[in-house]
C-alpha positions as CSV (number, residue, x, y, z in Angstrom):
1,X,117.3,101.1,117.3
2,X,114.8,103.3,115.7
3,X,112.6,102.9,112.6
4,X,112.3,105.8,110.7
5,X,109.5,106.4,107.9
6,X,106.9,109.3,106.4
7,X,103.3,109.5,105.6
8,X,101.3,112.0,103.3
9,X,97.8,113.6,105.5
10,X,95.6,114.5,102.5
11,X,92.7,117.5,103.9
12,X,90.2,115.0,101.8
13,X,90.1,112.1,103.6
14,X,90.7,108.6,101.8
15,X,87.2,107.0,101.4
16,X,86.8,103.3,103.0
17,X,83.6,103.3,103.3
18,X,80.4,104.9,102.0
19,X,76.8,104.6,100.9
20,X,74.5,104.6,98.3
21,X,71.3,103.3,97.0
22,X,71.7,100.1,95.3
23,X,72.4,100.4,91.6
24,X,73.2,103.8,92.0
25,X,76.5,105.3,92.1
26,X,78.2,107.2,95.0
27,X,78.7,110.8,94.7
28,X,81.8,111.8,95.7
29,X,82.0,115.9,96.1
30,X,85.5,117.5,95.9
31,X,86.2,121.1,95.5
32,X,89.6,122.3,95.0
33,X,93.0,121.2,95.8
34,X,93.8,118.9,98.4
35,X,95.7,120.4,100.8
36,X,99.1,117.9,102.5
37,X,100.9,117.8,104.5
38,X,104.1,115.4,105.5
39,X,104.5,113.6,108.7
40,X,108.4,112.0,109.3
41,X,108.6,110.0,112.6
42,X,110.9,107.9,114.7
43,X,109.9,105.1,116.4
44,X,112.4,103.3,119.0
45,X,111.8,100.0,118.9
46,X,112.2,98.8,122.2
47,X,110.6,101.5,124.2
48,X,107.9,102.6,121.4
49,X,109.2,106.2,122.5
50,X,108.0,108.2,118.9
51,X,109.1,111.6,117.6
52,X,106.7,112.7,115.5
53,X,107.4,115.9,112.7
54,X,104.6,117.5,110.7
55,X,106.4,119.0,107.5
56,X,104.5,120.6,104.8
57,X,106.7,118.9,102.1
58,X,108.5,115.6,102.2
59,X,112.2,116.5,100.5
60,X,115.6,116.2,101.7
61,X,115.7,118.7,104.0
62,X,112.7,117.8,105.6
63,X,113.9,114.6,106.5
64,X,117.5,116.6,107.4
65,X,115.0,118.3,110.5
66,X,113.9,114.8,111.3
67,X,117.7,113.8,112.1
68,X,118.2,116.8,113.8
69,X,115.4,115.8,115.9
70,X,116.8,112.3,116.8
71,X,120.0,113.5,117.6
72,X,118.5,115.9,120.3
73,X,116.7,113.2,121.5
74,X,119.5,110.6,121.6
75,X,121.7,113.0,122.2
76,X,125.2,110.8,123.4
77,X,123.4,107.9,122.7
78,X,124.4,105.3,120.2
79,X,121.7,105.5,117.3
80,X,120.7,103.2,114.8
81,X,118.1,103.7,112.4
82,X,115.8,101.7,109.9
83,X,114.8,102.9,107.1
84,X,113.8,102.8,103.2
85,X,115.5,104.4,100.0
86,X,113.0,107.3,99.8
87,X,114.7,109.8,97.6
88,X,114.6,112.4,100.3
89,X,116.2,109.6,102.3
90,X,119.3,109.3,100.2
91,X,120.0,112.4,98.7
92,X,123.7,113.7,99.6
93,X,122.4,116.3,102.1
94,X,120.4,114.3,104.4
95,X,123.5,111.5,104.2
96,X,126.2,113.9,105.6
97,X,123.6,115.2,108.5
98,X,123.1,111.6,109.5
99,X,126.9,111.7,110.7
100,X,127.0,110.2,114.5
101,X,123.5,107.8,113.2
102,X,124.1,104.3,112.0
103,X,121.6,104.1,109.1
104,X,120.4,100.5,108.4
105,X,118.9,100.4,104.6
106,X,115.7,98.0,104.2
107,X,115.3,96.2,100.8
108,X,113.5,98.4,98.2
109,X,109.7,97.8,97.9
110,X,109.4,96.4,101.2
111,X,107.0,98.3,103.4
112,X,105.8,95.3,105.6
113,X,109.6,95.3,107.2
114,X,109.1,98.8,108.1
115,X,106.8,98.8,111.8
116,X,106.1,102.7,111.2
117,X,104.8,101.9,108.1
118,X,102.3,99.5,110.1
119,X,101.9,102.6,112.3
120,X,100.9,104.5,109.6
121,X,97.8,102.8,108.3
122,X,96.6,101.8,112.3
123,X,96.3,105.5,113.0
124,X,94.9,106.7,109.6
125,X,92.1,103.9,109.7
126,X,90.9,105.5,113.0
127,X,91.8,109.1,112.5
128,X,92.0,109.9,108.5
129,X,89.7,107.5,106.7
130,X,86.2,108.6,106.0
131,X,86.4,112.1,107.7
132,X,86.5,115.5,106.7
133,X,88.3,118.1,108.9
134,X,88.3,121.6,108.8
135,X,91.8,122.2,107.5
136,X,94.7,119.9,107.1
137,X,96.4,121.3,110.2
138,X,93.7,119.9,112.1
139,X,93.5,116.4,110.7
140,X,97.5,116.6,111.3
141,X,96.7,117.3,115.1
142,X,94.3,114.7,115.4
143,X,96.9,112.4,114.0
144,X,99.6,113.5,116.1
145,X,97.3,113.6,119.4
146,X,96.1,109.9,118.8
147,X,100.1,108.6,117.7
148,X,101.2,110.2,120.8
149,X,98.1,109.2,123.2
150,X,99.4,105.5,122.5
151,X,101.2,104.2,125.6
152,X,104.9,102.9,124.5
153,X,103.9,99.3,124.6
154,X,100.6,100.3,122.7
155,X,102.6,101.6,120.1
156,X,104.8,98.2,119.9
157,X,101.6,96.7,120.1
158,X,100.3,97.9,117.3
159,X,102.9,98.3,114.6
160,X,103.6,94.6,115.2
161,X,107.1,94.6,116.8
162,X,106.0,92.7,119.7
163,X,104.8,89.6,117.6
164,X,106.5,86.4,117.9
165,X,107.1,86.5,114.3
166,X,108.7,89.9,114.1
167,X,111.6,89.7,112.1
168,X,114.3,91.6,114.4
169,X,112.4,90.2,117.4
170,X,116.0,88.4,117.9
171,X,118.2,91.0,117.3
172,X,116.2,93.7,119.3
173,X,116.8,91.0,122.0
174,X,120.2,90.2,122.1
175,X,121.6,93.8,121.3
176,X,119.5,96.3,122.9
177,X,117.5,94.4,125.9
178,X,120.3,92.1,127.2
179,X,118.4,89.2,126.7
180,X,118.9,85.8,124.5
């Protein structure tokens, strides 16, 4: 059982917190477009084994590359994977490659279901917000290097799948550890 989901890295970094003197506005200083850059991942949610893809758009066949990705990995393994009605999600492409992959469609608006989504905003508050990088390949580095430095359980941990109130925590039990 994975939990699929994507997340825009923006080269400016989204601004949390900041300074200035009191009564006086901030100044903010941006300079030409900001530069993105897509990352799809994969997260299984019993062993918090992630597969992480930095894509420079977040389209069909982006998410197409994604599959292809879990496939390798899971390769004669039963798969099934959680995930939202992104438009690059359910276009007819990306539904035919998902042949051999049990997709499981969360309700629509419904991030807080989704643990990568949790994921997500854990490692852009410590790698994204508030700082500048160099390029956008770098602050996708950064992100992929912390994501990946997580230990499995760290990774549970952290995008809430091993709290009590989890709401597959009985279904991840019963079907994929063996356990009531």
């Amino acid at each position: 059982m994975l939990a699929e989901d994507e997340t825009d890295l923006l080269l400016f970094p989204p601004l949390r917190a900041s300074w200035a003197s009191r009564g006086e506005p901030a100044k903010v200083w941006l300079a030409g477009g900001n530069a993105r850059r897509v990352v799809f991942g994969a997260m299984n949610l019993v062993t918090g084994t992630r597969l992480l893809l930095p894509r420079p758009k977040g389209q069909s066949a982006d998410f197409q590359a994604l599959l292809d990705e879990v496939r390798r990995h899971y390769w004669g393994r039963y798969v099934a994977l959680l995930l939202d009605e992104d438009p690059s999600h359910t276009a007819q492409a990306p539904l035919k490659a998902s042949e051999g992959i049990t997709l499981l469609w969360l309700p629509k608006r419904s991030p807080e279901l989704n643990p990568m989504d949790t994921l997500w905003g854990q490692g852009k508050d410590v790698i994204s917000a508030d700082k500048q990088y160099g390029t956008v390949e770098e602050h996708v580095d950064r992100f992929l290097k912390y994501l990946y430095g997580l230990s499995g359980r760290e990774a549970l941990h952290t995008s809430g799948v091993l709290a009590r109130d989890f709401w597959l925590r009985r279904t991840l039990s019963k079907k994929f550890c063996g356990s009531a």
